[in-house]
Short mmCIF file of the C-alpha atoms (twelve columns), coordinates in Angstrom:
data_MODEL
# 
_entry.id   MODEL 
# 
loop_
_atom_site.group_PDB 
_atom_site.id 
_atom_site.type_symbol 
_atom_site.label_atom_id 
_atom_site.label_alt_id 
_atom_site.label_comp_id 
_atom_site.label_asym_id 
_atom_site.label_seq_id 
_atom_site.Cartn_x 
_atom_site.Cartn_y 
_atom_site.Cartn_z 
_atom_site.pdbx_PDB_model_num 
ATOM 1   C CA . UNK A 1   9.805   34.961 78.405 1 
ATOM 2   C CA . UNK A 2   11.324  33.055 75.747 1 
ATOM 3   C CA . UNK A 3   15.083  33.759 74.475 1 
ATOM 4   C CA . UNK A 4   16.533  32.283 71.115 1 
ATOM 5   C CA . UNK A 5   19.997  32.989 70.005 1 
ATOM 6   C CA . UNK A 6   21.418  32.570 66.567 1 
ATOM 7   C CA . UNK A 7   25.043  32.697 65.527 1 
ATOM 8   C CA . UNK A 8   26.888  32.804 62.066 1 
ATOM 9   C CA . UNK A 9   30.625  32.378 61.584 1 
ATOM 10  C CA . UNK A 10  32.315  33.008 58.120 1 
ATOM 11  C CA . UNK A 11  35.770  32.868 56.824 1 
ATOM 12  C CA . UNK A 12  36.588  32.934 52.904 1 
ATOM 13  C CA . UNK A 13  39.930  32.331 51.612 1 
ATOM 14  C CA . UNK A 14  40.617  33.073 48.245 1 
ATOM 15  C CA . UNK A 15  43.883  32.587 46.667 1 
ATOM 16  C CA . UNK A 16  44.931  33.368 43.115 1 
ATOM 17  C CA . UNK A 17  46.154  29.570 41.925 1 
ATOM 18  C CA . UNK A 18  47.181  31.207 38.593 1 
ATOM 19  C CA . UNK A 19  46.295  33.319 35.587 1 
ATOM 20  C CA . UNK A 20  48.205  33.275 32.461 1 
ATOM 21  C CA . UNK A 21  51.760  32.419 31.763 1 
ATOM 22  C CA . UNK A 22  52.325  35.282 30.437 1 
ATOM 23  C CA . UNK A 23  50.751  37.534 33.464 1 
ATOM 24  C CA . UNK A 24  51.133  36.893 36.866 1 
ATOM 25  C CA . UNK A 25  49.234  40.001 38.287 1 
ATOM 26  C CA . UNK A 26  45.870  41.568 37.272 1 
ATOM 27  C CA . UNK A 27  44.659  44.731 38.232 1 
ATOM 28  C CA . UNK A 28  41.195  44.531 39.950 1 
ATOM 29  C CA . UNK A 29  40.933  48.554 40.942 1 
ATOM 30  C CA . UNK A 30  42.968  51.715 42.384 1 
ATOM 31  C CA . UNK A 31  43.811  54.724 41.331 1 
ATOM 32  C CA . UNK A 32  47.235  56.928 41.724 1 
ATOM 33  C CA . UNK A 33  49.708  54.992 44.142 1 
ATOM 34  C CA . UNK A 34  46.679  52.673 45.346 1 
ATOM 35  C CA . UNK A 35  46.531  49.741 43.529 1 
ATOM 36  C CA . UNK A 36  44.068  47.049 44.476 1 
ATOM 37  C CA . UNK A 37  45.645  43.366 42.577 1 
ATOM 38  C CA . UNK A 38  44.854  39.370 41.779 1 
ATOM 39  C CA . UNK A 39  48.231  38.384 42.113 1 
ATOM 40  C CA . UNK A 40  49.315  34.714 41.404 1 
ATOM 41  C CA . UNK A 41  50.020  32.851 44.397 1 
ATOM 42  C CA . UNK A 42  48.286  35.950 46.682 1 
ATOM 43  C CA . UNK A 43  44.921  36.056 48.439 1 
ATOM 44  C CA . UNK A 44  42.736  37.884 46.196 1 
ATOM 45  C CA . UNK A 45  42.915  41.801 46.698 1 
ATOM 46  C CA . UNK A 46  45.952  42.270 47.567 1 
ATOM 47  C CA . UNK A 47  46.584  46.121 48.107 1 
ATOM 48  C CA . UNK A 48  49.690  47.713 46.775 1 
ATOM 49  C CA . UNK A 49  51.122  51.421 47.659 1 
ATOM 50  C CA . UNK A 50  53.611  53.546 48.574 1 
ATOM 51  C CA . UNK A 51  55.136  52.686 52.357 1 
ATOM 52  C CA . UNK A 52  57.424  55.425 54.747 1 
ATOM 53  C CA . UNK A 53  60.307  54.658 53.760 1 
ATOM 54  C CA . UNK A 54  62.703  52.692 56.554 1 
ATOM 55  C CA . UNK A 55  66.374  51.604 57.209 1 
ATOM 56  C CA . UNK A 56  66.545  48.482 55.068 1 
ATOM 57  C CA . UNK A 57  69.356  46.938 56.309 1 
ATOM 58  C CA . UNK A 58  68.754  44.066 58.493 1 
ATOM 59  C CA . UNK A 59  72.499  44.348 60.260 1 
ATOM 60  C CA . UNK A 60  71.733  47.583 61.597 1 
ATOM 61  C CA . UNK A 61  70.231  48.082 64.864 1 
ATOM 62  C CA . UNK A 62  68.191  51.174 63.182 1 
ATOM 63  C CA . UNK A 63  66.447  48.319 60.918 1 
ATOM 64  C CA . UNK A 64  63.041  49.325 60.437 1 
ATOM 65  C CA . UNK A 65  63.373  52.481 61.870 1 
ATOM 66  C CA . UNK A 66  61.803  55.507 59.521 1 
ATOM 67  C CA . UNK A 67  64.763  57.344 57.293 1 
ATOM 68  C CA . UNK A 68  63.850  60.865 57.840 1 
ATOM 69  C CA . UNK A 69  65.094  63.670 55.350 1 
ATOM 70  C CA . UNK A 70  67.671  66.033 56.844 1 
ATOM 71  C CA . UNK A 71  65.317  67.927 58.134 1 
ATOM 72  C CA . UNK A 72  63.903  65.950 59.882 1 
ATOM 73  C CA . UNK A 73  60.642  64.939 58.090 1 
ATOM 74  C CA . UNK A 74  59.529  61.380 56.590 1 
ATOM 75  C CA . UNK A 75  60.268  60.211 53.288 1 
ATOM 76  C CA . UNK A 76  57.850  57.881 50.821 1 
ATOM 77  C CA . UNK A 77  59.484  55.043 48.561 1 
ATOM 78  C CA . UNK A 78  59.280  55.716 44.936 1 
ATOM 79  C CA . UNK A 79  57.726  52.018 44.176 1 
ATOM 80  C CA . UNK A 80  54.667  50.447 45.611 1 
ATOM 81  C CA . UNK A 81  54.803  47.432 48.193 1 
ATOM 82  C CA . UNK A 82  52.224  44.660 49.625 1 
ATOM 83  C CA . UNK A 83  50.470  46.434 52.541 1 
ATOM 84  C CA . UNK A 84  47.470  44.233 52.971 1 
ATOM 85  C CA . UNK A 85  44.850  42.564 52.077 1 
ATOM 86  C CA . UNK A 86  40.967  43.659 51.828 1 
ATOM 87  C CA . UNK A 87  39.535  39.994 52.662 1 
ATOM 88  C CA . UNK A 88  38.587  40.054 56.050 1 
ATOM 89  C CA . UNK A 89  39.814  36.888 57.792 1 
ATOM 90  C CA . UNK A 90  36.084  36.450 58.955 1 
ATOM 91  C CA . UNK A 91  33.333  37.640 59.765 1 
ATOM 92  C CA . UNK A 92  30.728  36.868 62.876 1 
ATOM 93  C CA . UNK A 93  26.875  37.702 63.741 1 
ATOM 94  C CA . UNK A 94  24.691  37.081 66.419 1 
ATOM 95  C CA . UNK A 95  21.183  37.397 66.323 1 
ATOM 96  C CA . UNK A 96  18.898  37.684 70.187 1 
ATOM 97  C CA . UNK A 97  15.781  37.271 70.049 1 
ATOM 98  C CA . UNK A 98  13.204  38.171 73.144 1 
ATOM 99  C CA . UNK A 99  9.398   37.066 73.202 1 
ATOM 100 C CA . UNK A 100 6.847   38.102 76.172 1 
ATOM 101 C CA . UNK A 101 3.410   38.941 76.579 1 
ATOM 102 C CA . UNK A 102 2.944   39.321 72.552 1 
ATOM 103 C CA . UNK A 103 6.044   41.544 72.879 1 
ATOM 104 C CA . UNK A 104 9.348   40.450 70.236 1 
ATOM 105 C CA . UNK A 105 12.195  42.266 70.358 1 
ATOM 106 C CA . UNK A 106 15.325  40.978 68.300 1 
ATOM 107 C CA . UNK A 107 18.237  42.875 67.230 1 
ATOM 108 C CA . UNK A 108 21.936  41.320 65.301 1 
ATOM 109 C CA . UNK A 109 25.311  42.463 66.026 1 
ATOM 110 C CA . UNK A 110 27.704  41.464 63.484 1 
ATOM 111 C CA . UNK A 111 31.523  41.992 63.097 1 
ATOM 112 C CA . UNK A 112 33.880  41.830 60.202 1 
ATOM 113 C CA . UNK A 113 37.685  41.049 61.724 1 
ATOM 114 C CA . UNK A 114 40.802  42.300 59.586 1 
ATOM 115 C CA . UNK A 115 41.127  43.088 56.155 1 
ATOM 116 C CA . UNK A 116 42.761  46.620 55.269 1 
ATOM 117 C CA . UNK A 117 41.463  49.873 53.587 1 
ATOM 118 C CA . UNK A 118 43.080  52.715 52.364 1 
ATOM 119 C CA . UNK A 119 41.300  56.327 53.125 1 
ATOM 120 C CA . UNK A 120 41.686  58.583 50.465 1 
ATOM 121 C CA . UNK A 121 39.412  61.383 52.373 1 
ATOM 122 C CA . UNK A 122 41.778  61.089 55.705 1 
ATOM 123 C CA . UNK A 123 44.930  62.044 53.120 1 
ATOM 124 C CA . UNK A 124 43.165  65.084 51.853 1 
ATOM 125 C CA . UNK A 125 41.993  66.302 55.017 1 
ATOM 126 C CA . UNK A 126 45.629  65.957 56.580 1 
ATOM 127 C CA . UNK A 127 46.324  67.937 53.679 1 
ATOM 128 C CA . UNK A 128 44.109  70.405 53.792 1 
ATOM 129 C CA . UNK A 129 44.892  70.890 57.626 1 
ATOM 130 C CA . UNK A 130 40.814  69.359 58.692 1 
ATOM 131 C CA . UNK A 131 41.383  66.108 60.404 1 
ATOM 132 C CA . UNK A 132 41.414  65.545 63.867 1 
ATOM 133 C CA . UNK A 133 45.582  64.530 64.521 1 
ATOM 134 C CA . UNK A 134 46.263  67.661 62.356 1 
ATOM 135 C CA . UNK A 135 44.230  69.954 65.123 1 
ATOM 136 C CA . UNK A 136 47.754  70.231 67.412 1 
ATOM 137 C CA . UNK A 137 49.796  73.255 65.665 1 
ATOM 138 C CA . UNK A 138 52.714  72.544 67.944 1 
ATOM 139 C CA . UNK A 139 56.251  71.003 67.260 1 
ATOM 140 C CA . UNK A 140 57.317  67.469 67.632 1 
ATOM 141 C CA . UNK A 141 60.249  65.266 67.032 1 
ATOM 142 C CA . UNK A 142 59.798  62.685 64.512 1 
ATOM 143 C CA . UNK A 143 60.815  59.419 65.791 1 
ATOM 144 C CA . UNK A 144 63.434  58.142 63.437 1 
ATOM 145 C CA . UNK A 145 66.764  58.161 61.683 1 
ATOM 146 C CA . UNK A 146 68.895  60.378 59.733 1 
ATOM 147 C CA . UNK A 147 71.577  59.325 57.510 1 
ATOM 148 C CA . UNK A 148 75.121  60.822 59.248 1 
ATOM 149 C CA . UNK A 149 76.961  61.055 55.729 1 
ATOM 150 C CA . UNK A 150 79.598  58.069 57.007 1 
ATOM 151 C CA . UNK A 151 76.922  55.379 55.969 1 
ATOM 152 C CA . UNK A 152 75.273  54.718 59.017 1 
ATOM 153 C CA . UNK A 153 72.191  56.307 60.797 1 
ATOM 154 C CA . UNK A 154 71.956  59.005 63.773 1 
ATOM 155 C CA . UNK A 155 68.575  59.239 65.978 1 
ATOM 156 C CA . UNK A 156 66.907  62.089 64.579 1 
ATOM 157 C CA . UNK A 157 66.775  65.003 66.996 1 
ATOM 158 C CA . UNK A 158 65.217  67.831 64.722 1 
ATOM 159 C CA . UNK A 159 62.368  69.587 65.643 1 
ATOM 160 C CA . UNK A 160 59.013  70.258 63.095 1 
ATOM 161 C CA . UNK A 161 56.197  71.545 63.078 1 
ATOM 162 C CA . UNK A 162 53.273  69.417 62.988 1 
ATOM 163 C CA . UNK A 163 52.371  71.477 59.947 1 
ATOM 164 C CA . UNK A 164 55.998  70.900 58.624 1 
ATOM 165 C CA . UNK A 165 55.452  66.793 59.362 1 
ATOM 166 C CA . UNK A 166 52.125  66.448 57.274 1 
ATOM 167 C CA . UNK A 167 52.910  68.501 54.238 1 
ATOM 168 C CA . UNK A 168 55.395  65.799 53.913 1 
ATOM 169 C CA . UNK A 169 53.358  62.469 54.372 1 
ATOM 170 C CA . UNK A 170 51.043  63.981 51.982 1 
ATOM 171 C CA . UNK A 171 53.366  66.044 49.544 1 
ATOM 172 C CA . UNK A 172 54.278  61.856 48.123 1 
ATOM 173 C CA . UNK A 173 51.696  61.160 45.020 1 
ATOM 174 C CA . UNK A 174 48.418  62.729 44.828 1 
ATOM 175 C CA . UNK A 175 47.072  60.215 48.112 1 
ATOM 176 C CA . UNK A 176 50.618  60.863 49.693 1 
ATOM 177 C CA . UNK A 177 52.243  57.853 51.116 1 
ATOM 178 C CA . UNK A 178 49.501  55.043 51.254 1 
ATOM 179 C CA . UNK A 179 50.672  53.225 54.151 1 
ATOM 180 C CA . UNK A 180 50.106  56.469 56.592 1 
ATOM 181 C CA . UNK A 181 46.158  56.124 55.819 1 
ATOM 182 C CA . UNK A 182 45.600  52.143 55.608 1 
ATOM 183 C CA . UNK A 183 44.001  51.200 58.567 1 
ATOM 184 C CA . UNK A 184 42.328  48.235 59.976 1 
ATOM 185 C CA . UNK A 185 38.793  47.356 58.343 1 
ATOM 186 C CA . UNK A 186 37.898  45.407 61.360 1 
ATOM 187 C CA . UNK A 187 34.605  47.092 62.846 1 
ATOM 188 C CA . UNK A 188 31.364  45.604 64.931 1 
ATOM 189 C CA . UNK A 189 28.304  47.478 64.716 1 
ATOM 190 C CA . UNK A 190 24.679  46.489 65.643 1 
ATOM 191 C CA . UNK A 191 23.205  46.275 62.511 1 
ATOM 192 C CA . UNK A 192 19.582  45.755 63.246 1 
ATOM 193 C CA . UNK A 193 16.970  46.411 65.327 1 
ATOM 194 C CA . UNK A 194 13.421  45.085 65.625 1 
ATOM 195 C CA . UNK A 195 10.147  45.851 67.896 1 
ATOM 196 C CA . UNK A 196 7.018   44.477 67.303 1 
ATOM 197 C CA . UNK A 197 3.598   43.873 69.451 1 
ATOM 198 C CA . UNK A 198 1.043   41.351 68.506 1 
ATOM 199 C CA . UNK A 199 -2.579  42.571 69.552 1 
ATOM 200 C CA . UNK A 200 -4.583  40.424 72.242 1 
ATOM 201 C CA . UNK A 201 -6.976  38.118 70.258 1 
ATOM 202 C CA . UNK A 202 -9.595  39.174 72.485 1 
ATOM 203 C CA . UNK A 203 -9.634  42.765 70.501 1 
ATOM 204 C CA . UNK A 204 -9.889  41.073 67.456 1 
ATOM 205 C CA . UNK A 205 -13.172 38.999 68.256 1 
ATOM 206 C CA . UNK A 206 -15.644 40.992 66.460 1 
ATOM 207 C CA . UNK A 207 -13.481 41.846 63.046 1 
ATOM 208 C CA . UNK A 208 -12.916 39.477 60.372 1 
ATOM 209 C CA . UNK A 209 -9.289  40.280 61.602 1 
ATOM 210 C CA . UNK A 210 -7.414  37.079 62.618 1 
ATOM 211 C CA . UNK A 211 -4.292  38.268 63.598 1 
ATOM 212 C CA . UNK A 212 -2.642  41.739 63.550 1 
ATOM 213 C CA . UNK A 213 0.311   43.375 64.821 1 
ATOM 214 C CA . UNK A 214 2.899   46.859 64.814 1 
ATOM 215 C CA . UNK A 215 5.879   46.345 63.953 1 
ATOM 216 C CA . UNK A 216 9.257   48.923 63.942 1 
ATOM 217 C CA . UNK A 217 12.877  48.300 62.674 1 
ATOM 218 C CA . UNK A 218 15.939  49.880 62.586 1 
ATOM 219 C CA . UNK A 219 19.039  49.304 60.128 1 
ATOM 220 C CA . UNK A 220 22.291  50.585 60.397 1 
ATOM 221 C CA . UNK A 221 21.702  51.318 64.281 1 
ATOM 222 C CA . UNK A 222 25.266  51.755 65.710 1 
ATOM 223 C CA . UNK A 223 28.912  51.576 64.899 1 
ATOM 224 C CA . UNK A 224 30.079  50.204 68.289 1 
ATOM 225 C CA . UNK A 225 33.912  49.989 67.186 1 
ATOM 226 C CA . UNK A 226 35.702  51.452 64.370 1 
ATOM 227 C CA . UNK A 227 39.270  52.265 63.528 1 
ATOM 228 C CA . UNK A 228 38.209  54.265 60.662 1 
ATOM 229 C CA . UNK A 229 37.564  57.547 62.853 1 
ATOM 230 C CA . UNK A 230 33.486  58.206 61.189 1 
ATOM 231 C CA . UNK A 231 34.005  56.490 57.631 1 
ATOM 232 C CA . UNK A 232 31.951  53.392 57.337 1 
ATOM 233 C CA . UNK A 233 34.881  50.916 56.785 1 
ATOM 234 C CA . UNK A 234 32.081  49.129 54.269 1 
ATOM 235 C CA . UNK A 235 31.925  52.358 52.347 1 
ATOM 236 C CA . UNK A 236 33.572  51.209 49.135 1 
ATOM 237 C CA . UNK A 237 34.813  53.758 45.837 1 
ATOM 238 C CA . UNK A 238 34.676  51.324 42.689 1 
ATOM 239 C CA . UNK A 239 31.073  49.850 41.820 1 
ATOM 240 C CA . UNK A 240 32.384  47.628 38.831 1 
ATOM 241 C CA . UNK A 241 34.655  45.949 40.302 1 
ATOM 242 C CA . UNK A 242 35.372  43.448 43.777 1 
ATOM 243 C CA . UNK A 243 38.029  45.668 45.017 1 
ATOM 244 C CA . UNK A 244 36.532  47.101 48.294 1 
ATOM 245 C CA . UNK A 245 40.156  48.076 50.040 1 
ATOM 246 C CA . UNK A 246 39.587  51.783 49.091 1 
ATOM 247 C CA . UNK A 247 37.738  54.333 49.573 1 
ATOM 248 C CA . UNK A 248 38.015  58.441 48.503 1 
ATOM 249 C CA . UNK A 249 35.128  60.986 49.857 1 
ATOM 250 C CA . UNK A 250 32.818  57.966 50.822 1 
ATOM 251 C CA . UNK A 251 29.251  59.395 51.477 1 
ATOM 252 C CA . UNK A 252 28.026  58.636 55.205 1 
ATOM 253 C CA . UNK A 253 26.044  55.452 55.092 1 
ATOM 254 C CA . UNK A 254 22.120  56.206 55.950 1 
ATOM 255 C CA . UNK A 255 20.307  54.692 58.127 1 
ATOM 256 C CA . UNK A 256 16.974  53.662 57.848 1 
ATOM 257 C CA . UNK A 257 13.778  53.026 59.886 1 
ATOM 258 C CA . UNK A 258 10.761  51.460 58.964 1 
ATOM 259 C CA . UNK A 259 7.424   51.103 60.691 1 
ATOM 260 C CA . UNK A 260 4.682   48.078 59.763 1 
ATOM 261 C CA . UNK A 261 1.356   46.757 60.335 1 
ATOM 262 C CA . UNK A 262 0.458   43.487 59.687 1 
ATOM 263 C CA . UNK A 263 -2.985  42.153 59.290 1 
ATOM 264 C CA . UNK A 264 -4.231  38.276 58.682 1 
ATOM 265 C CA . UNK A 265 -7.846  37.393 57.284 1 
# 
């Protein structure tokens, strides 16, 4: 049996040296609070949104810490902030490939690790009550801060409903706040699969057939690790454009299988 082994390593850095003098930041896709930017002095793609918003005083020992409403829910900022980037910092693949007996057998898993994407489909469906961490209809304590009226901070100690607590991540914009649905585009999948059997030479003797053989293949086999919960984190919403940190009712991503013969003369 023979064994060959192939490996490709990538990593792409690209940084925004300048644009004009006049404009230091140039929109590259988005829509509502999502905005996906070339911004001078930035890797490319740089993805802007709304973020929970925390205690922003570093001399407080709450710093950091959500500032929940008096009631106990979270809060989104009015302006948009740097949460990411959609460059992955690289991306590997490794290719096995298995001979015996006129029997191949090669398939290539391949990883992309980091990069960011923002789910628009996960922020309607925690709207509309569907998604999986919505399922629990009990009450919970958000973990957090209240202001105390005095100018400091009190750990919060109001119970919600888990009802209560979504309605407000997802009452901010028409995506509610961004940074509670941008998740980690790092995912490894095996990406391909392929089979094939060259016939004995001996059946081909007495046909002006030289060489033949079957052949299947597989692509798109399995999503081994994902942090997108089921959405392809390749699945991308703008076509015209190279912003690929969003995505908003992404189709699932087929998968396709292909059987071949091959015949020399």
């Amino acid at each position: 049996m023979n064994w060959d082994m192939t490996v490709n390593f990538s990593k792409n850095n690209n940084k925004i040296i300048a644009l004009t003098d006049e404009n230091h930041t140039y929109s590259l896709g988005g829509y509502d609070d999502v905005s996906i930017v070339a911004e001078t002095g930035r890797n490319y793609g740089e993805i802007y949104g709304t973020k929970f918003l925390r205690v922003d005083d570093p001399d407080s020992k709450y710093y950091g810490q959500l500032l929940l409403s008096g009631t106990g829910l979270p809060q989104g900022t009015a302006d948009k902030y740097d949460l990411g980037n959609q460059q992955a910092n690289y991306l590997l693949g490794i290719t096995n490939h298995f001979s015996y007996k006129g029997f191949n057998l090669s398939f290539l898993l391949d990883g992309r690790f980091g990069g960011k994407i923002f789910s628009a489909t996960y922020a309607a469906m925690e709207a509309a009550g569907t998604a999986g961490v919505t399922a629990n209809r009990g009450k919970m304590v958000v973990n957090g801060v209240i202001e105390d009226g005095k100018g400091g901070y009190v750990d919060n100690t109001t119970e919600v409903s888990t009802e209560e607590y979504w309605k407000a991540v997802q009452k901010s914009g028409n995506v509610g706040i961004v940074e509670a649905n941008l998740y980690d585009a790092t995912n490894i999948r095996l990406r391909n699969v392929q089979l094939s059997y060259n016939l004995p030479q001996r059946w081909l003797e007495k046909s002006p057939v030289q060489r033949a053989s079957l052949g299947f293949s597989c692509n798109n086999v399995w999503m081994i690790s994902s942090h997108l919960h089921g959405i392809d984190p390749e699945s991308v919403y703008a076509t015209g454009t190279n912003a690929v940190g969003f995505e908003n009712a992404a189709p699932p991503t087929t998968r396709s299988f292909m059987f071949n013969l091959s015949l020399s003369f």
